[in-house]
C-alpha positions in Angstrom: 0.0 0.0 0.0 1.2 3.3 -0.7 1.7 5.7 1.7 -0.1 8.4 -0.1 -3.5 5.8 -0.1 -4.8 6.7 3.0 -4.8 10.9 2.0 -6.3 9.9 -1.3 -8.7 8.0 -0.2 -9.9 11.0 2.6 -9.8 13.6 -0.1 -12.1 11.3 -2.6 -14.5 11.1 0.4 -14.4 14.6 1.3 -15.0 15.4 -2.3 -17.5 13.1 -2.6 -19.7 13.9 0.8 -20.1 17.6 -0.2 -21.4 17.1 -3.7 -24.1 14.8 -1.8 -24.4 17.6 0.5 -24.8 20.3 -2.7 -27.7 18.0 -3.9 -29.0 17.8 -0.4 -29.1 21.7 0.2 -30.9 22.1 -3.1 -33.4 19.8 -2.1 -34.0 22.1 0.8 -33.8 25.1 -1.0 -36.3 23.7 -3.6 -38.7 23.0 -1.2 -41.3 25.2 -2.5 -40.0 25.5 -5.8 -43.0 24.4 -8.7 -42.2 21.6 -10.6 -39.1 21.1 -8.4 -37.9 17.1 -8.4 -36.3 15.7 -6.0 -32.1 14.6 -6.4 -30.4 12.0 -5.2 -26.5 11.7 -5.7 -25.2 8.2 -6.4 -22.5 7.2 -4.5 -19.9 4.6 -6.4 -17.1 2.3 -5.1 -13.7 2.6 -6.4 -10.2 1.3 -5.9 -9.5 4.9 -4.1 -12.8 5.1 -2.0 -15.9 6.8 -3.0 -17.1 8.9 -5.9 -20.2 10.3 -7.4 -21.4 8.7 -10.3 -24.0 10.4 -11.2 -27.2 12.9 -9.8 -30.3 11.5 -10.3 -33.5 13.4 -10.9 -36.5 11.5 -8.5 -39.3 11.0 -11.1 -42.1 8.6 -12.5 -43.7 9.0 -15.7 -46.4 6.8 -14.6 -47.1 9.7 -11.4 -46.1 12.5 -14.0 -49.2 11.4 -16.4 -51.7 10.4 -13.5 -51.4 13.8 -12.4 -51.8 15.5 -15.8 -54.9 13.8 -16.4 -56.4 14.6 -12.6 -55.4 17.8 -13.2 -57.0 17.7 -16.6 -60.5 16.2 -15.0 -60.4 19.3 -12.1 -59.7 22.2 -13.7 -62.4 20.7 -16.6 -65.3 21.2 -13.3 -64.1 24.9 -12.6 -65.4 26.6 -15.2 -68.8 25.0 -15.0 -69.2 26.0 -11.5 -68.3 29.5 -12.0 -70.8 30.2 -15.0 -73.5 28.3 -13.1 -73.1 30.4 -10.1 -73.0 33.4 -12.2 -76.3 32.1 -14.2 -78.1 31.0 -10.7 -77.5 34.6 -9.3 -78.5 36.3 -12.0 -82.1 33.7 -13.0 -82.7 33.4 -9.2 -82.0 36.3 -7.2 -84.9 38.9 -6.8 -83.0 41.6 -7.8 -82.6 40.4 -11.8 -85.3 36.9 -11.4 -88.2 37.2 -14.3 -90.6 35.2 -12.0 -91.1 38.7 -9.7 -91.5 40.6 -13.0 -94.3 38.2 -14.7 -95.9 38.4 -10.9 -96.2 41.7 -11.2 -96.9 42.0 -14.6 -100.4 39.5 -14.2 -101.4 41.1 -10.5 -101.2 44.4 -12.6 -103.6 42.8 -15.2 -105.4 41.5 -12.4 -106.2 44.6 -10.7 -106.8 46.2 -13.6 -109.4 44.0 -14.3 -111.1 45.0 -11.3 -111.7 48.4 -12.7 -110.7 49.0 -16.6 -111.9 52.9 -16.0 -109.1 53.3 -13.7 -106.4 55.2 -15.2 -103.9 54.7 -11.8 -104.5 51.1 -12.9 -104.1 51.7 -16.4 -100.8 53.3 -15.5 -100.3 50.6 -13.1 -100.4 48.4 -15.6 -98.0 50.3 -18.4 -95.3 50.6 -15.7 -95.8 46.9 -14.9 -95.5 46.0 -18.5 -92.2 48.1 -18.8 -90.6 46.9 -16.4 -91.0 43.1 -17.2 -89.8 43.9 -21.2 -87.3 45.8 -19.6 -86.0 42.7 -17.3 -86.7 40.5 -19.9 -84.0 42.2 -22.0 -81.9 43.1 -18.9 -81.6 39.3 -18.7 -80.9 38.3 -22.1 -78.5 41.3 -22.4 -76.4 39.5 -19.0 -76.7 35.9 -20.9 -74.8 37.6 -24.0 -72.1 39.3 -21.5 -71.8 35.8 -19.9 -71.3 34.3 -23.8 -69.2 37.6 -24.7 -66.8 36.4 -21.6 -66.5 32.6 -22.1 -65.4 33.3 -25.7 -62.9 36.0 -24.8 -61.7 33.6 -21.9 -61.5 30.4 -24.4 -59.7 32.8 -26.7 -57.4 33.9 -23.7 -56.9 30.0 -22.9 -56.1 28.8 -26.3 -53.5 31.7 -26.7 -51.9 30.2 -23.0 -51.7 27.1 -24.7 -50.3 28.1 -27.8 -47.9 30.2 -25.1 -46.7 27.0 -23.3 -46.7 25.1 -26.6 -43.8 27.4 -27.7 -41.7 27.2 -24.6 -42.1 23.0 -24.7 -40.7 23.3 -28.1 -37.5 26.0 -26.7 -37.1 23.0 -23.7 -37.5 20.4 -26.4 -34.1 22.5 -28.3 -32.5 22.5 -24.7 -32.4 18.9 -25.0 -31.3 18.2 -28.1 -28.0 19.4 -26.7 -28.1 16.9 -24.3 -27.5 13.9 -26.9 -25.9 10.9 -25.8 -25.3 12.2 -21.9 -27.9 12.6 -19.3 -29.7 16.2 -19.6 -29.5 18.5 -16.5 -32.5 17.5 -13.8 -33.9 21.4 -14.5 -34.3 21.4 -17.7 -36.3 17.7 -17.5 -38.1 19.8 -14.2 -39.2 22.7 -16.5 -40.1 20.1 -19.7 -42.7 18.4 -17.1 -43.7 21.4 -15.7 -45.0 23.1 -18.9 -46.4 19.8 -19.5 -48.2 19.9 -16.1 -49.8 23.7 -17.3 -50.7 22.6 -20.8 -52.9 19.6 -19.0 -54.6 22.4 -16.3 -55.7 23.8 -20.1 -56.5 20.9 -22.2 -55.8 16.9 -22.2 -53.4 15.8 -23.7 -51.2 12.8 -24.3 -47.3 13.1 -24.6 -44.6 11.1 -25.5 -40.8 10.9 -25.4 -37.6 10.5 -27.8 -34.6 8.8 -26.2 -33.6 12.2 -25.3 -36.2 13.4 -23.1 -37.1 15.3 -26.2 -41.5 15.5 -25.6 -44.5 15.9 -28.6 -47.5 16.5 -27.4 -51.3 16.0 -29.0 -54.7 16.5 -27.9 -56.3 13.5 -25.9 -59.6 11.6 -27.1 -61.2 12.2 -29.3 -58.8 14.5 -30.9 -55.6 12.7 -30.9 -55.0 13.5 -33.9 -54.4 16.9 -33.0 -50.4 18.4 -32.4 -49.5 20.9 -30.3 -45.9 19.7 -30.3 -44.2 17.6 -32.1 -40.0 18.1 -31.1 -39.6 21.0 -31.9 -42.5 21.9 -34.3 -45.2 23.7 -33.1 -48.7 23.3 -33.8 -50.7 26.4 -32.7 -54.7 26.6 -32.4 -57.3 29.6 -33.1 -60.4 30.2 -32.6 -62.3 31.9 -35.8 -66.2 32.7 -36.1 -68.4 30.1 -36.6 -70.3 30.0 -40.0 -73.8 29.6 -40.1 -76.2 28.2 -43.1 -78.9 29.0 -44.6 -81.1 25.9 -46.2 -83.2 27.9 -49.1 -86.7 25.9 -50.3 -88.4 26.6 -53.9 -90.6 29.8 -54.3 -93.7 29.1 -55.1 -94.9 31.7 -58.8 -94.5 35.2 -57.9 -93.5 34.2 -53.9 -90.8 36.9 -52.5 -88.5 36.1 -50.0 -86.5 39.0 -48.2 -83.4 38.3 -45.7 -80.7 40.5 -44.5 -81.3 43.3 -47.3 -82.0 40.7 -50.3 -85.2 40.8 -51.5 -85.9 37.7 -54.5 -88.6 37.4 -56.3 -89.8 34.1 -58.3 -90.9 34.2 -61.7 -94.8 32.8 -63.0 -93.3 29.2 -62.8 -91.8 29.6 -59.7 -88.2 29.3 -58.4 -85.9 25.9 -57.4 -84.0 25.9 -54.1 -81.0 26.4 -56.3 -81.7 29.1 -58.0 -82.7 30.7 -55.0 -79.5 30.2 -53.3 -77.5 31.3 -55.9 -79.0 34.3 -56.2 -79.0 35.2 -52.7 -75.3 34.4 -53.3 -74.5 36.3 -56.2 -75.8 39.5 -54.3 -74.0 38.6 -51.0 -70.8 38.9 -52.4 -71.4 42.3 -54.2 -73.3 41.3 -57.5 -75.5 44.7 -58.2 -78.8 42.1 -59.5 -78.8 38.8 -60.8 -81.5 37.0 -62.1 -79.3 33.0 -61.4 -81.9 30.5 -63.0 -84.4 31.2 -65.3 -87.4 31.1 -63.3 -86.2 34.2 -61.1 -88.0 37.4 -61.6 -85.9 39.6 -60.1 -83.3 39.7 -57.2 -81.7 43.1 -55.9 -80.5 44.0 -52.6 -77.3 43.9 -50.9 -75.8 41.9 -47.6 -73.1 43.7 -45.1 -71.6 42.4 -42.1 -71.4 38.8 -43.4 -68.6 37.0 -45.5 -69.9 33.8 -47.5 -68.9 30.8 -49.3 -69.7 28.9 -52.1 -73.2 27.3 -52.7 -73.5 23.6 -51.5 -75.7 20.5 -51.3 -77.3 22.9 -54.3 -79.5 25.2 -51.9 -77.2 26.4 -49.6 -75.2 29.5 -48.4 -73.1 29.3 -45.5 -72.7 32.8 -43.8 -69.8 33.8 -41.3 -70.3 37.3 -39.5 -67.4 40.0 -40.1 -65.4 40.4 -36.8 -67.4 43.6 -35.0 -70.3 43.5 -37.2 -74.0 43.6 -35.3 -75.6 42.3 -38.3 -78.2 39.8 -38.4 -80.0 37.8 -40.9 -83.6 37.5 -40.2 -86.4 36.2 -42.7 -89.2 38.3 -43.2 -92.0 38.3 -46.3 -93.6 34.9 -47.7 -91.6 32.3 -49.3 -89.0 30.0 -49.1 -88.6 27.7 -46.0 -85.1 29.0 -44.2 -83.2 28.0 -40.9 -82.6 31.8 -40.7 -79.2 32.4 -38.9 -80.2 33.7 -35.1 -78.2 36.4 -34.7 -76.4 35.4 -31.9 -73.4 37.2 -31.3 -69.8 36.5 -31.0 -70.3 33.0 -32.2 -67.1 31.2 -33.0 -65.0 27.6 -32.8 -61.5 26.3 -31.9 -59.6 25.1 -34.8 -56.2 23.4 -35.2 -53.4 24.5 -37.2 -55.1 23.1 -40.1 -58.5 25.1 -39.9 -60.3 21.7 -38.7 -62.7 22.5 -36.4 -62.5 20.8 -32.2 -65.9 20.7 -31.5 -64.9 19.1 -28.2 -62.2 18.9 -25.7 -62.1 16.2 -23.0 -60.2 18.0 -20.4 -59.0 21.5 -19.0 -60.0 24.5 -18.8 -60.7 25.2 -22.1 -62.5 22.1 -22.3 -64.3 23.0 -19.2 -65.9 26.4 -20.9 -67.1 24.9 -23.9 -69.1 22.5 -22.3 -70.4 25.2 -19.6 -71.3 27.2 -22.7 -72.9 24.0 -24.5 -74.4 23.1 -21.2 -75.9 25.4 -19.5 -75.2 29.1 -21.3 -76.4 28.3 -24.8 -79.4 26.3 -23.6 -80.3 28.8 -21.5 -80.1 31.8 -23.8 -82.1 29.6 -26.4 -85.2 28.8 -23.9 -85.2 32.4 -22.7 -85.9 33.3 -26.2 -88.5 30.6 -26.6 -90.4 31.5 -23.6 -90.8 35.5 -24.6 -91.4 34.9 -28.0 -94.3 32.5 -26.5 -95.6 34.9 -24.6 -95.1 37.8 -26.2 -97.1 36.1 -29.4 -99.7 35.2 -27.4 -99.8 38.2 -25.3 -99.8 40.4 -28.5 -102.6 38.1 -29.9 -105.0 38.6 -27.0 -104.0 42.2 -26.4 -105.4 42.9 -30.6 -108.9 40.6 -30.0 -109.8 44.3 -27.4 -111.0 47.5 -27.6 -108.6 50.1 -26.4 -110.2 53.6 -24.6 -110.5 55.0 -28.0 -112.5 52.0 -29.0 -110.6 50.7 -31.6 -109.2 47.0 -32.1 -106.0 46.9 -29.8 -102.6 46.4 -31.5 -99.0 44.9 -30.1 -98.4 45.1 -26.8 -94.9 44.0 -27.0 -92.4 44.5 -29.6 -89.5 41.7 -30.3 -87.6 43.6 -33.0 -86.2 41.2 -36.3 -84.0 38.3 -36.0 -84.5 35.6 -33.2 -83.1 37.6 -30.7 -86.6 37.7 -29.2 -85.6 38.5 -25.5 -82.9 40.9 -26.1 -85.1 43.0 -28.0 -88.5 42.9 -26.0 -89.6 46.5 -25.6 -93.3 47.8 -24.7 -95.4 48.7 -28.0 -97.8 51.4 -26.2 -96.9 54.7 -25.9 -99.8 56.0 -23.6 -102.4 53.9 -21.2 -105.2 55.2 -24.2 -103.8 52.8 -25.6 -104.6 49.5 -23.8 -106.6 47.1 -24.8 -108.3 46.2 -21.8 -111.8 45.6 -22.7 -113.5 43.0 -25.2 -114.8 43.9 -28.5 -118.9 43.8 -27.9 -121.3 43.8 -24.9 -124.7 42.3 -24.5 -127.6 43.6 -23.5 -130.4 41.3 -22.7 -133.8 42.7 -23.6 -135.8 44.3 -21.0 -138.9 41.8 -22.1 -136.9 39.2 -21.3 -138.9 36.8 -18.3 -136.0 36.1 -16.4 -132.6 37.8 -15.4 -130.0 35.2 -17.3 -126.3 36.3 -16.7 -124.3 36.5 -20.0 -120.8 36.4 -20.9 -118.4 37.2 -24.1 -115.4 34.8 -25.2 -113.1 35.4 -28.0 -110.7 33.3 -30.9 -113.2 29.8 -30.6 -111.8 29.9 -34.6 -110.3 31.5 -37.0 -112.7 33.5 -38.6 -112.1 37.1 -37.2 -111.3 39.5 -39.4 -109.0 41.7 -37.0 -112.2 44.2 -37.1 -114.8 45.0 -34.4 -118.4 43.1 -35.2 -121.7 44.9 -36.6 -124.1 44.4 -33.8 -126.5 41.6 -34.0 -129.2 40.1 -31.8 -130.5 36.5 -30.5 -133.8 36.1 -30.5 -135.0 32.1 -28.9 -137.5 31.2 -30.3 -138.1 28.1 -28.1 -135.7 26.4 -25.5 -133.7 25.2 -27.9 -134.2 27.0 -31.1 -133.1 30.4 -32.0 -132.4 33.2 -34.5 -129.3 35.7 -34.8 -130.2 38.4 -37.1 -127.2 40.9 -38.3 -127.5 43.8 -40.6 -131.1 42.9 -41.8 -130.5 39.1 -43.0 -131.5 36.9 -40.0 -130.4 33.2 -39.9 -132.4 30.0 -37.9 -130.6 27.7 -35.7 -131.8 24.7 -33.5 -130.0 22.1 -30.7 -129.1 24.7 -28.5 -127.2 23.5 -25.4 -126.7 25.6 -22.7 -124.2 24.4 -21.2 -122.2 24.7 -25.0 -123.7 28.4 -25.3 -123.4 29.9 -28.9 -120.5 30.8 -30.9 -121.2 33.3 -33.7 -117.9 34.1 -35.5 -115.3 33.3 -33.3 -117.3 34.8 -30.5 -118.5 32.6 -27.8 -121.7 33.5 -26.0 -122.5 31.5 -22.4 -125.9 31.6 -20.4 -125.4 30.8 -16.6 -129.4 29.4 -17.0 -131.3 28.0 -20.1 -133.4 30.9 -22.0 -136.5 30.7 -22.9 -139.1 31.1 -25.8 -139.4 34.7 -26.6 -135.6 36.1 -24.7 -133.1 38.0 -26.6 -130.2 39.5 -26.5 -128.3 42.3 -28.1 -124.6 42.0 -29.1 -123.4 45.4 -29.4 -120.2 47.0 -30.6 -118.0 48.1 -27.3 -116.9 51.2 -29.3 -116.5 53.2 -25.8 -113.8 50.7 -25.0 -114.2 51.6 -20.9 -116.1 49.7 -18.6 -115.7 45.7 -19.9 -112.9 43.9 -18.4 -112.9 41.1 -21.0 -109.8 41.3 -22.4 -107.7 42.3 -19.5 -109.0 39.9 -17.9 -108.0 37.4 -20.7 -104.3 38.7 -20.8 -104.2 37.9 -17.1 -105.5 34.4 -17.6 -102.2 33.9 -19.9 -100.2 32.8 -16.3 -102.3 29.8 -16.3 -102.0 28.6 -19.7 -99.8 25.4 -20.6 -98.7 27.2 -23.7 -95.0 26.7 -22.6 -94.2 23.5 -23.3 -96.9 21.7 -21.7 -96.1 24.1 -18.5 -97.4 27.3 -17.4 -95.2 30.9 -17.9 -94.2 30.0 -14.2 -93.5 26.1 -14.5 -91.3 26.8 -17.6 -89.2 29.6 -16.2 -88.8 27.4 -12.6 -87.8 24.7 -14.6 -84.9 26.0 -16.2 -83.9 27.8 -12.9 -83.7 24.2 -11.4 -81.8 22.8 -14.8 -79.3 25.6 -13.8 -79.4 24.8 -10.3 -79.0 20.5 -10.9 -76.4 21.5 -12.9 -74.6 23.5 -10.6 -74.9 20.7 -7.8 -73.8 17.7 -10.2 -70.3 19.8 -10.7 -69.8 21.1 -7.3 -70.1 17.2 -6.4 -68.0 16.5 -9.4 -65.3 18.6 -8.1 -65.0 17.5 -5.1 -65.1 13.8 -6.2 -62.5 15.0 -8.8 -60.3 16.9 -6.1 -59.8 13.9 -4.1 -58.7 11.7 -7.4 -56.0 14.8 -7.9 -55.0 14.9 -4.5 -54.4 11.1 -4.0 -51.9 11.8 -7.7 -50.6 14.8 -6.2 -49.6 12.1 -2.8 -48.2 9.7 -5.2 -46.5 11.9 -7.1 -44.9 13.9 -4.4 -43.9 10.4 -2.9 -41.5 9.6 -5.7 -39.9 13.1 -6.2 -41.0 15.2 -3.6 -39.0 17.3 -0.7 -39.4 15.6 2.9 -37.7 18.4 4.9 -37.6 15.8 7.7 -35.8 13.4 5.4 -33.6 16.0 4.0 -32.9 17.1 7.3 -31.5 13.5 8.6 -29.5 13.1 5.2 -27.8 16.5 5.7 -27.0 15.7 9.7 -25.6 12.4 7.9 -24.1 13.8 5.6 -22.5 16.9 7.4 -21.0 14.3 10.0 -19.7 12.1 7.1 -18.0 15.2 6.0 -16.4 16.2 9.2 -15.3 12.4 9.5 -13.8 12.4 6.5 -12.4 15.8 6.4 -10.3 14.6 10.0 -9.3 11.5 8.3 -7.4 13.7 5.6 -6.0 15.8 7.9 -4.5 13.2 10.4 -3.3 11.2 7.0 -1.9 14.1 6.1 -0.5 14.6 9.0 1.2 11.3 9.1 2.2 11.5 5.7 4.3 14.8 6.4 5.8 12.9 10.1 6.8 9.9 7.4 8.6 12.5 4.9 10.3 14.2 7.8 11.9 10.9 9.6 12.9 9.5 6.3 15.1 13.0 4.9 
């Protein structure tokens, strides 16, 4: 043994005890650090002691992916939460709900009812109506905020993708210096990291070179989409979505007028072809066409709107200019159209190639399109459904009275063009003259008559009004169950009366609370006072019983999609939770493998630190010796 063993050995050792305590103190320092991975330094045995072969990064790829895809799956529930929250506060609370509004809007009609000469009733009853058109639109103009934010925050997500895309492919280069030898424990701690970020945004499935070197695609079902691929990068968009328009035949001499474009057909009549291409033709700038022979005329002009190419023969697909408020709305007689609704800031996520992701599995971004598909969209869709119900059928009663001037009623609400019913529900009355509180005739039983019989007036048994008020006429029975109506001189017979059926002349109903008899009659007059009758207002409140809305009343309906909101906000709280224990038990496992125990760290630097002392004495006392030897043998 040479003498100079024992020194080398202690100075290997001492060498070798504080790089193991470097990796140790980094541990420590890293403690906190994101993304941070444990390291270990290998100790190897040599013919001169110890050395460090190498410093190994603590990881599992297993963990690693485990974790991506629990993240994935929880931050998929946050969004949904969030918009449902915002959704129930604004459907549910008093301060914005439609249910007070409607309430208010029928007790008006209600008390109004009570007294159709009142004009603080009246008033009543305008103010009521304005407010509920106005909270109507209120509402509906919120929903489009709430679909204004999610597509600015899918667009903000998609551009953090595309972000952390790029710097995957800059630690991907990194790498690729790194051939042949191990790469630094950092640079694989950032690469798993940005990894870890892209998965809180989308799912996605990665894979490894031989160099650590990462490509990364979209998870079911779009694995076919890259984001990464070495040190390509693939980046998404998002771009307006396109809507069609499905054009049928015009009927000879039917005109059909959207968005500006007004086409007429010729005597023979127009194919679904020819229409479309018309309609074409002018939307991208033709001054008049006249595509197909059996068009009479077309002539107009579209803005706001790009479109494409004709297909499947009778269709135009439409795609609104960024910024543009237009809207395509049919209007006139004619073809049959899916007319595009007007909804704005429509748009779709796209890969590199321009193929549409209708769906994403995971993340965030997957998270806010299915909020929007789920509970937004829907919700802005049935909102327009139930006002354009009522307001149709409100609008409908409200023209069967007689306002105070006593002429036929007309609108009570207005909806504006296009779809957007709810967004553009205004009041149609400009003064309380104007409402139609009262029905359209009166009767007068005849003071001959034997009996007092109690008479009432109902309107729209059919469809035979004419939108005008009735010429008086008169019922005279002739026996208990025969009788004559007589109207502008010409008098007509009629026999099986039922009482408990009444008569219907027109689409006028007449009841009798008792059976008349031979020789009673009764005067149908003309309401052209249009004070003092209740009947229509009294109608037009009846409307919050009706099971016009999908087979529920105004009241069922709108509680109905307060509770789909509210179901839907429980399932993904519960989700959530369920989803944040999955993600904590891979956070555990995870953190198991290459985590920082400051405990354990602690113990291995004690070890280490006294290893180091021990080792640092040893080469002093053998060199020491060593100098004693070199001075007894000169």
């Amino acid at each position: 043994m040479k003498l100079s063993d024992p020194l080398s050995v202690s100075i290997a050792a001492t060498q070798t005890y504080k790089k193991a305590l470097t990796a140790v103190q980094t541990n420590i320092s890293n403690l906190n650090t994101e993304g941070y991975s444990r390291i270990e330094a290998k100790v190897s045995e040599s013919g001169m002691g110890a050395g460090i072969a190498t410093v190994t990064r603590s990881a599992d790829a297993f963990a690693e992916k485990t974790l991506r895809s629990a993240s994935s799956a929880l931050a998929f529930e946050k969004p949904a939460t969030d918009y449902a929250n915002r959704i129930l506060n604004l459907v549910g609370s008093e301060s914005s709900s439609l249910s007070s509004a409607f309430d208010r809007f029928f007790s008006s009609s209600n008390q109004l009812a009570t007294n159709p000469s009142s004009e603080p009733l009246r008033q009543d009853f305008l103010s009521s109506s304005t407010f509920l058109a106005a909270r109507v639109k209120s509402m509906a103009t919120e929903l489009q905020d709430i679909v204004i934010d999610n597509n600015a925050e899918v667009e903000h997500r998609i551009d953090e993708l595309n972000g952390f895309s790029s710097q995957l492919s800059a630690v991907n280069k990194q790498l690729l210096a790194f051939t042949g030898e191990p790469p630094p424990p950092s640079l694989l701690d950032k690469r798993d990291l940005i990894l870890m970020k892209m998965s809180k945004l989308a799912k996605i499935d990665a894979s490894y070179d031989a160099n650590g070197l990462a490509s990364v695609t979209l998870s079911d079902p779009n694995q076919s989409v890259n984001l990464v691929s070495k040190l390509e990068v693939y980046n998404l968009g998002v771009e307006p979505q396109p809507q069609v328009i499905d054009f049928g035949a015009l009927t000879a001499n039917q005109t059909l007028s959207i968005g500006g474009i007004t086409i007429t057909a010729g005597g023979s009549g127009a194919t679904a072809a020819e229409v479309a291409g018309a309609f074409d033709s002018l939307a991208n700038g033709a001054s008049g066409d006249a595509t197909g022979a059996n068009i009479a005329s077309a002539t107009g002009t579209l803005t706001g709107f790009t479109t494409s190419a004709i297909t499947n023969t009778d269709q135009v697909t439409f795609t609104r200019v960024a910024g543009s408020s237009a809207t395509l709305s049919k209007s006139g007689t004619g073809a049959s159209a899916t007319v595009f609704s007007g909804e704005k800031n429509t748009q779709k996520v796209v890969d590199a190639f321009g193929n549409e992701i209708s769906t994403f599995s995971g993340g965030t971004i997957g998270g806010l399109i299915s909020a929007k598909a789920s509970v937004v969209t829907p919700l802005v869709v049935n909102l327009n459904t139930l006002t354009n119900t009522f307001v149709t059928r409100a609008n409908s009663q409200h023209k069967s009275g007689v306002n105070a001037s006593g002429t036929i009623g007309g609108d009570l609400f207005t909806t504006g063009a296009g779809t957007n019913y709810a967004e553009n529900m205004a009041v149609a009355l400009s003064n309380t003259n104007e409402i139609a509180a009262s029905g359209r005739l009166y009767i007068i039983p005849a003071a001959s008559n034997s009996s007092v019989i109690n008479t009432s007036l109902t309107y729209g048994h059919n469809d035979s009004w004419d939108g005008s008020i009735e010429a008086e006429f008169t019922i005279n029975f002739t026996s208990a169950t025969a009788y004559t109506i007589t109207q502008g001189g010409s008098s007509t017979n009629y026999t099986g009366f039922d009482q408990a059926i009444g008569i219907t002349f027109g689409d006028v109903k007449i009841s009798f609370d008792s059976a008349p008899a031979s020789g009673h009659s009764f005067t149908i007059s003309p309401n052209t006072t249009g004070r003092g009758d209740n009947n229509n207002i009294t109608e037009l409140s009846n409307i919050s019983s009706e099971t016009i809305f999908s087979g529920k009343t105004l009241r069922e309906y709108y509680i109905n999609e307060v509770g789909k909101v509210a179901t839907y906000n429980d399932l993904s709280k519960m989700s959530t939770e369920a989803k944040q224990v999955v993600f904590d038990s891979a956070m555990t496992a995870k953190d198991q493998v290459s985590g920082v125990n400051l405990d354990e760290e602690a113990a291995e630097l004690v070890r280490l630190q006294q290893a180091y002392l021990a080792s640092a004495r040893a080469m002093q006392v053998s060199n020491k010796i060593f100098e004693e030897l070199m001075r007894v043998a000169f």
